[in-house]
C-alpha positions, -999 to +999 in steps of 0.1 A: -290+508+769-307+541+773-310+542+739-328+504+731-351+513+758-365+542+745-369+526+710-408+517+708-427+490+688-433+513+658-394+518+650-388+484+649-420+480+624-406+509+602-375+492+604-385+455+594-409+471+566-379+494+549-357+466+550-384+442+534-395+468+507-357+474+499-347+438+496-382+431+476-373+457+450-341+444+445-356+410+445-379+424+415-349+442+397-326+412+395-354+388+386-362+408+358-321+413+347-319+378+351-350+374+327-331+394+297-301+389+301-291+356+320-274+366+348-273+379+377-266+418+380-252+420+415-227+396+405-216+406+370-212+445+389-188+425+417-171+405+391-163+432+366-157+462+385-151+450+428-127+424+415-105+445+400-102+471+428-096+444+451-069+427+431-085+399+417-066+405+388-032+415+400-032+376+415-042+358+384-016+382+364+012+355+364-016+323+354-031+349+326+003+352+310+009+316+307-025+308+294-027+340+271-023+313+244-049+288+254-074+315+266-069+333+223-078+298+212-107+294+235-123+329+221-116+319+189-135+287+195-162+303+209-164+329+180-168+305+153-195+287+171-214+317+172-211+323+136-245+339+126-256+322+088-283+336+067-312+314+070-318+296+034-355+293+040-359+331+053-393+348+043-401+374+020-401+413+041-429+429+020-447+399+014-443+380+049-431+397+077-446+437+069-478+415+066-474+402+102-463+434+110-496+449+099-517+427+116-504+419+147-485+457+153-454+440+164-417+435+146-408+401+139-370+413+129-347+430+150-326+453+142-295+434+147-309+406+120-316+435+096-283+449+097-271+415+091-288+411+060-280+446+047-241+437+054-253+403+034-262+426+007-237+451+000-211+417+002-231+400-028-247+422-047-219+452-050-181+455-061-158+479-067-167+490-099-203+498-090-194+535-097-186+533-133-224+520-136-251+552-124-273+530-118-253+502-097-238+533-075-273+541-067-284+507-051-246+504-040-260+538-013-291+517-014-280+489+006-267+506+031-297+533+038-316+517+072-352+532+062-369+512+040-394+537+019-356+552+013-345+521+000-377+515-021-374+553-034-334+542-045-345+514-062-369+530-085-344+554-090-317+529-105-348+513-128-353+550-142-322+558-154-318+529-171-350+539-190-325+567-207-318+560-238-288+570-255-287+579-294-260+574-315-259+594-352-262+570-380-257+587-411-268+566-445-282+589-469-263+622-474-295+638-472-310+621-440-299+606-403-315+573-388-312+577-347-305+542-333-318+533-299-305+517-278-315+508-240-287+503-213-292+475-194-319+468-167-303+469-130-311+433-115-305+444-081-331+472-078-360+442-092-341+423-063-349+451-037-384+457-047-394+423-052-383+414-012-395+449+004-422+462-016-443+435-034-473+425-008-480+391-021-459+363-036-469+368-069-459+403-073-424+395-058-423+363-086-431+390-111-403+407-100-379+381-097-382+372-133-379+409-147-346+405-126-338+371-137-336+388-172-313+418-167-290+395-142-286+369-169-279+390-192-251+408-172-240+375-161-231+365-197-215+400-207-191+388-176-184+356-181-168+369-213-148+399-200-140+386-165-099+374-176-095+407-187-084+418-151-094+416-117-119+444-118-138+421-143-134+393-123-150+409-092-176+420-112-185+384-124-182+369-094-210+399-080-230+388-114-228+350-102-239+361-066-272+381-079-278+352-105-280+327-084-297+345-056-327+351-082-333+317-090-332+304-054-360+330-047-379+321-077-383+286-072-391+297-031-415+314-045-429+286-069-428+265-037-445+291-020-477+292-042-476+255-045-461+246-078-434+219-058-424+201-086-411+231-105-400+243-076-374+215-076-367+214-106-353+249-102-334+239-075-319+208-091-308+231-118-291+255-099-268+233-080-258+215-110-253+241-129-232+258-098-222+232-075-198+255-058-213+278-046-226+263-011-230+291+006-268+301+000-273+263+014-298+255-012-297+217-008-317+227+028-346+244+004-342+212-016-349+186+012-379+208+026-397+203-011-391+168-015-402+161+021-439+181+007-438+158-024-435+128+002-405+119-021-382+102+005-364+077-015-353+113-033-345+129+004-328+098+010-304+105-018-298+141-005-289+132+028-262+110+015-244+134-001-247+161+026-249+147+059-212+135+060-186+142+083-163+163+070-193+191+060-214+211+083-241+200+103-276+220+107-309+212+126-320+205+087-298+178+077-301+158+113-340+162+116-346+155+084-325+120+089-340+114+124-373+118+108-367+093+079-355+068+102-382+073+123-412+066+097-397+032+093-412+018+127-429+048+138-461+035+126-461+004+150-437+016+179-454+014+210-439+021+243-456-005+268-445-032+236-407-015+236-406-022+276-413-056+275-398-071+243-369-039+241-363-022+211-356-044+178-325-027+154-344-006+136-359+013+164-327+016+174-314+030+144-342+054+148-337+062+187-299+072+180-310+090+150-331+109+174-304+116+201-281+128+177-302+152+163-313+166+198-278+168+206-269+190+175-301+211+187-318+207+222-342+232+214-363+219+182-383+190+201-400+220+222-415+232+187-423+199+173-442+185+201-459+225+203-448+227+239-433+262+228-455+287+205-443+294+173-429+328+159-421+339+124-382+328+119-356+355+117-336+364+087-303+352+101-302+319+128-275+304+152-267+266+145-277+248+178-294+279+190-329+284+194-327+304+162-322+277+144-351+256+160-376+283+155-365+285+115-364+244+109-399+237+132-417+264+114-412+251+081-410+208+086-433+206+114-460+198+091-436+171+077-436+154+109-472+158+115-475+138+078-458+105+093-481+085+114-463+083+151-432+101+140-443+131+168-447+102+191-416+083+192-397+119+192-419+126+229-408+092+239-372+094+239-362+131+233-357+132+269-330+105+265-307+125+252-294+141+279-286+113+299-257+108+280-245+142+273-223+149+305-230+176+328-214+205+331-212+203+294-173+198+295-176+173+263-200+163+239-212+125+231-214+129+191-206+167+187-183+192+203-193+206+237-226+228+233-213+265+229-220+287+258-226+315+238-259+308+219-283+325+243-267+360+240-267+354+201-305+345+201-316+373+220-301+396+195-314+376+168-353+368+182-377+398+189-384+408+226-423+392+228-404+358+221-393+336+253-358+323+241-349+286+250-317+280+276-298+254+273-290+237+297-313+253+319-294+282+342-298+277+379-311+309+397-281+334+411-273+333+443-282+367+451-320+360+441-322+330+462-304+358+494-328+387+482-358+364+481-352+351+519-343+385+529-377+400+515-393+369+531-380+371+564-378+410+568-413+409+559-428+378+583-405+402+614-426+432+601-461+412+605-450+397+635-436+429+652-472+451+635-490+421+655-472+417+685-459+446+693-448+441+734-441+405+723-416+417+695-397+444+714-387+420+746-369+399+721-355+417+699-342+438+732-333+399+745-312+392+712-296+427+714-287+417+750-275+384+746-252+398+713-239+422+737-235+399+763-218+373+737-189+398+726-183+412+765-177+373+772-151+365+744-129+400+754-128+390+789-120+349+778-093+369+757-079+390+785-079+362+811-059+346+787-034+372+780-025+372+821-023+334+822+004+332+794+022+366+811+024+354+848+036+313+836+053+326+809+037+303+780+052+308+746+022+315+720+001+290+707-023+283+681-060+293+693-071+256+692-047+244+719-059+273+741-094+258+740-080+224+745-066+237+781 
């Protein structure tokens, strides 16, 4: 008591003013964490490190073991819905994104989507025999080397040494020698290299392109021939195939790119006919987004059929794109006030569901259509259903929906729908599996820091941001309050401290009273309730 009355006003400011400027900070800190990383920090530290120590683990030991099974298929699950795919309309670096780059001084790319890409490269465009070829073990180092004038450097390396010519002694005239020249082949892959990185326009990387188109189709048909000789040749022909077909897919993005659409299609047509199985460069999704700039829908029409069926994969592509030509039928003449009163007739309907399905594949591409969300260059690789994904398909069709009259509108109308019957928490889906809980972690490695990534479905705020955020409040109104009323302030806080005191003197001696009572009458023990109730 000596003590508390000796305490003046000013302590109990300093006090209230710490505590606030303690609790604000780490109000600030785990806002921000929360910001970049989704969570909350004070709780991923207690779940990951005070759980353990205080054997949250040793309990669940026995439920872990029998679910060791279901939990495997579970992250397996969850892995291959995170699979990261090379976007099939990615830009040009040198071209596109260094020009960005220039301008703007930021990075589009991250590094994680860069090292994708190079991984990308050394699986298509190298094998195992690389080294028997100078030139091929040159861009084989290539690939792998992270600083791009290095790379650049490597690949006009490879084109020089192919310049060497080698001379073989002809002898026909026992007086005289004819030297025959002959050129080794051109390296495809180091035109590919310099055609993505270094060319600054469109038309230099075309120019490119087709000096590679050359030297890979020639290699291409040197290994067709040889590649049942042994599987060395075959993995050699199947890394020919890979750097064939990659060249034409970039040549006719290029035609599209400086507006010749029609050849650009034709290209395109021509390379999945002439190989059909080789779906992994998805260039039926480069396909669509041509015919949509021809206005060729009956054409797009014919696409979808073939793509968007169950058994195959789904993208933001395929169920836009078929949301979208549904839509133009009655988009037009669709009005709202008319819908309420008369309802909707069958084919805006047809055109609704089309539109719920596709925001259920991807929540995050109406955002971009309806430019609620600014747009940013789209990354090398993307994230089905993530914002990835969005970012990629609105940047390159948005015009495309812009082109059909009301299309934008009947998507603002009943986007929204969609989630009314998607069930919440996300334990099912309505036409799709449950939305993986995974895609926001992906994104952010895949989407540059300046970009705000879309959540879905939107996280609640932690717990311990909603506590730190009261306790900075209320610390902070006792500090004013106690800076302001100084005499006022000290009584009660001296009243509480009393009354707390007070509080715990009266529940001992309730306690010991009790304890004679049962010793003198000799009460067996009871629970505390029926004390009370006495």
């Amino acid at each position: 008591s000596m003590f508390l009355n000796t305490l003046t006003p000013k302590f109990y400011v300093a006090l209230t003013g710490t505590s606030s400027l303690i609790s604000g900070l780490i109000l600030i800190f785990e806002w921000w964490y929360f910001r970049k990383y989704g969570t909350s920090f004070i709780e991923q530290v207690s779940v990951s490190h005070l759980r353990p120590l205080l054997g949250g683990v040793d309990n669940n030991s026995s439920n872990n073991s029998n679910s060791s099974n279901g939990d495997s298929d579970s992250n397996r699950q969850s892995v291959s819905e995170c699979k990261v795919w090379r976007n099939p309309l990615n830009l040009f670096r040198g071209a596109e994104y260094n020009r960005y780059t220039w301008v703007t001084g930021r990075e589009p790319l991250t590094y994680y989507d860069m090292n994708l890409s190079a991984q990308d490269h050394q699986t298509f465009f190298t094998c195992d025999s690389d080294h028997l070829r100078p030139a091929d073990a040159i861009m084989q180092k290539a690939w792998r080397e992270r600083n791009p004038q290095a790379r650049i450097s490597a690949a006009h390396e490879a084109l020089e040494i192919n310049e060497i010519r080698s001379r073989v002694e002809v002898p026909l005239i026992a007086s005289s020698t004819i030297w025959e020249i002959k050129l080794l082949p051109k390296c495809a892959t180091a035109y590919i290299l310099l055609a993505e990185e270094e060319a600054t326009t469109i038309a230099e990387a075309e120019k490119l392109f087709k000096q590679a188109l050359k030297a890979g189709d020639g290699c291409y048909r040197r290994s067709q021939q040889l590649q049942h000789h042994g599987s060395q040749y075959e993995a050699q022909h199947r890394r020919d195939t890979n750097v064939l077909v990659y060249i034409k897919r970039r040549l006719a993005m290029c035609a599209r790119r400086l507006g010749r659409t029609r050849e650009a299609v034709k290209m395109m047509r021509d390379l999945m006919k002439e190989f059909p199985l080789l779906s992994m460069f998805n260039i039926h999704e480069n396909l669509l987004e041509a015919l949509l700039e021809l206005q060729a829908y009956a054409d797009v029409q014919a696409v979808l059929a073939k793509y968007d069926d169950i058994s195959l994969p789904k993208s933001a592509t395929i169920c836009y794109t078929a949301a979208l030509l549904k839509a133009r039928a009655v988009s037009d003449k669709f009005s709202p006030e008319a819908a309420s009163r008369r309802g909707l007739s069958t084919a805006e309907m047809n055109a609704v569901e089309a539109i719920h399905r596709a925001v259920e594949f991807n929540p995050h591409v109406p955002k971009y259509l309806l430019e609620m969300k600014s747009l940013i260059l789209p990354p090398e690789h993307i994230l089905k259903r993530g914002d990835s994904e969005a970012i990629a398909y609105a940047f390159f069709h948005l015009a495309h929906w812009k082109r059909v009259e009301g299309a934008l509108n009947l998507l603002h109308c009943t986007w929204e729908g969609t989630f009314r019957m998607i069930p919440y928490p996300l334990e099912k889906g309505h036409l799709f599996y449950p939305y993986p809980i995974c895609t926001e972690t992906a994104d952010r490695e895949l989407l540059p820091s300046f970009h705000e990534v879309s959540v879905y479905p939107k996280k609640e705020l932690p717990f311990f941001i909603l506590f730190t955020a009261g306790l900075c409040s209320f610390t902070a109104m006792l500090a004013l309050l106690t800076h302001q009323f100084p005499e006022l302030m000290g009584v009660f806080a001296k009243a509480m401290i009393d009354i707390f005191c007070s509080a715990e003197f009266r529940d001992w001696n309730c306690k010991s009273i009790f304890m004679r009572v049962e010793d003198e009458l000799e009460i067996p023990p009871a629970p505390q309730s029926q004390h009370f109730q006495n």
